[in-house]
C-alpha positions in Angstrom: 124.4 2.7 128.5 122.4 1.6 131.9 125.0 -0.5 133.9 123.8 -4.0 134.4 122.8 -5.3 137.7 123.6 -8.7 138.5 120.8 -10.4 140.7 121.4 -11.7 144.3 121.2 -15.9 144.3 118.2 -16.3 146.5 117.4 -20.0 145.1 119.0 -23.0 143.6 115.1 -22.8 141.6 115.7 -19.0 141.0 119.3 -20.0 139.7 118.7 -23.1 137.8 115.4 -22.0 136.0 114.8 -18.3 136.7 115.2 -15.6 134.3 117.3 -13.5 135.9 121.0 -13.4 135.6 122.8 -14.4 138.8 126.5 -15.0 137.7 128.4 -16.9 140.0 132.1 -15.6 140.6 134.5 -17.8 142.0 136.5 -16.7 145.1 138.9 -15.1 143.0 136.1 -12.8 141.4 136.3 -14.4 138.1 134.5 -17.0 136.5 135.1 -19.1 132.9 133.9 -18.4 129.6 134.2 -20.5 126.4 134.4 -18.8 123.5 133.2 -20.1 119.9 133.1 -19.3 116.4 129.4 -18.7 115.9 129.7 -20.2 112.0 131.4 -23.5 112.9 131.3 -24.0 116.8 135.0 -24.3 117.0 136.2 -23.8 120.3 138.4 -20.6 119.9 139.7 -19.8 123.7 138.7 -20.5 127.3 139.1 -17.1 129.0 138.4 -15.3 131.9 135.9 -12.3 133.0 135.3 -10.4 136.2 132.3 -9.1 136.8 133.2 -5.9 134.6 134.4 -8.1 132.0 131.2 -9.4 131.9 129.1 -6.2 132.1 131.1 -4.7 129.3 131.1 -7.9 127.3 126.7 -7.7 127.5 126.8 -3.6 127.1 128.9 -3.4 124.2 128.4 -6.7 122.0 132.3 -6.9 121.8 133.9 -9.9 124.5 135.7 -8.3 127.2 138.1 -10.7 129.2 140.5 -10.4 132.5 144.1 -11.3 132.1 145.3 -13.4 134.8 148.7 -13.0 133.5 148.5 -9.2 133.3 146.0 -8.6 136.5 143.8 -6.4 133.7 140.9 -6.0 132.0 141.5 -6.7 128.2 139.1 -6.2 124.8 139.9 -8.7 122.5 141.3 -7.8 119.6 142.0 -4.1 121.0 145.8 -4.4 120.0 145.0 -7.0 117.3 142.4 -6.2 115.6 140.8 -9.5 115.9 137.7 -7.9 117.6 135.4 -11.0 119.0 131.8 -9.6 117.9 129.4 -11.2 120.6 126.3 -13.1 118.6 124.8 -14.7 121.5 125.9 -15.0 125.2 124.9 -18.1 126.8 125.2 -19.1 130.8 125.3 -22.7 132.0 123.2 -24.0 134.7 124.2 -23.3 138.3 125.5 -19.7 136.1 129.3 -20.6 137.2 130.6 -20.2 133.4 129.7 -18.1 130.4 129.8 -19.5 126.5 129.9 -16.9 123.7 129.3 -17.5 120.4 131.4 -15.0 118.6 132.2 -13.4 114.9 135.7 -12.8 114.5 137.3 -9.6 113.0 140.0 -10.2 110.1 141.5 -13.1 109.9 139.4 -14.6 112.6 142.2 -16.1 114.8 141.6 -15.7 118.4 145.1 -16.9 119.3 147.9 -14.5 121.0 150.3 -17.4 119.6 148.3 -16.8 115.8 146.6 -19.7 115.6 142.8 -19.6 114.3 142.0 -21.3 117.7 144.1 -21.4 121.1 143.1 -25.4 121.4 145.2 -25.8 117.9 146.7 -29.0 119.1 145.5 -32.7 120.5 146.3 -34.8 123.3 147.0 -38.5 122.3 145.0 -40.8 124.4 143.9 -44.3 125.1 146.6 -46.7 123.0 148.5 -43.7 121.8 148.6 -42.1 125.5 151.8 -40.6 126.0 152.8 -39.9 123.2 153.5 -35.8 121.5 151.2 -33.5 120.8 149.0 -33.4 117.7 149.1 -30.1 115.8 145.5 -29.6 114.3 146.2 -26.5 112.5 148.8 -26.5 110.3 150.1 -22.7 109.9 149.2 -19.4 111.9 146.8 -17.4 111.0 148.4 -14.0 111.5 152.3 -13.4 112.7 152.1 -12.7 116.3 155.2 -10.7 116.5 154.3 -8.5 113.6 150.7 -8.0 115.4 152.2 -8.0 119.1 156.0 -6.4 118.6 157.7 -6.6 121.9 154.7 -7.1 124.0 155.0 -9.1 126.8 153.6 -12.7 126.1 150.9 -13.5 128.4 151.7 -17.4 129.2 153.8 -18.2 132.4 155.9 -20.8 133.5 
């Protein structure tokens, strides 16, 4: 496969408009990409790629991410199974975040913690403001310990 080449931003029009593909890395080298389930639109994950991420992520159909957690490139679903098949790759306007529109492998989650979607619970607001969270799924997907073993869980305090 041909590496892609990411364009130089000569012009807000170029940016906004063009056709070319000018992705716009924040200072840490990464920019944000929401991920969906191309069937339903459920979110699934907000992750993060580097410019490799996201070259590997165009070249090979299969969403590539960078672990902040683990300072490393990651393929989703590479120790899971739950490959994220890429159906269309989408970037926003000033091209400073990436949306996917994925197929899931297996059971579909796309959750280290085994839920179907990492946005499995809701925040109460306005009157109810305060108040616990809302869980919006109500079991796991897959068992993350069978699926992980002893890995080292990626959230930090």
């Amino acid at each position: 496969m041909d590496k892609i080449r990411f364009a130089p931003r000569l012009s807000v029009e170029e940016v906004e408009e063009g056709c070319v593909l000018a992705p716009k890395f924040g200072p840490d080298g990464l920019i944000p990409c929401i991920t969906t389930d191309a069937d339903s639109s459920e979110v699934l994950m907000l992750g993060w790629m580097t410019a490799e991420a996201l070259r590997l992520t165009l070249e090979t159909g299969e969403a590539h991410y960078f672990s902040r957690a683990r300072q490393t490139l990651w393929r989703k679903g590479a120790t899971s199974g739950l490959v994220q098949q890429v159906v269309e790759a989408r970037i926003d306007d000033d091209q400073d975040a990436i949306w996917l529109r994925v197929a899931v492998a297996g059971s579909g989650a796309s959750c280290h913690v085994g839920y179907r979607s990492c946005f499995y619970r809701a925040i109460p607001t306005g009157s109810a403001a305060g108040a616990l969270l809302v869980f919006m799924e109500d079991q796991k997907s897959f068992d993350p310990v069978a699926t992980y073993g002893d890995a080292a869980n990626p959230t930090q305090l």
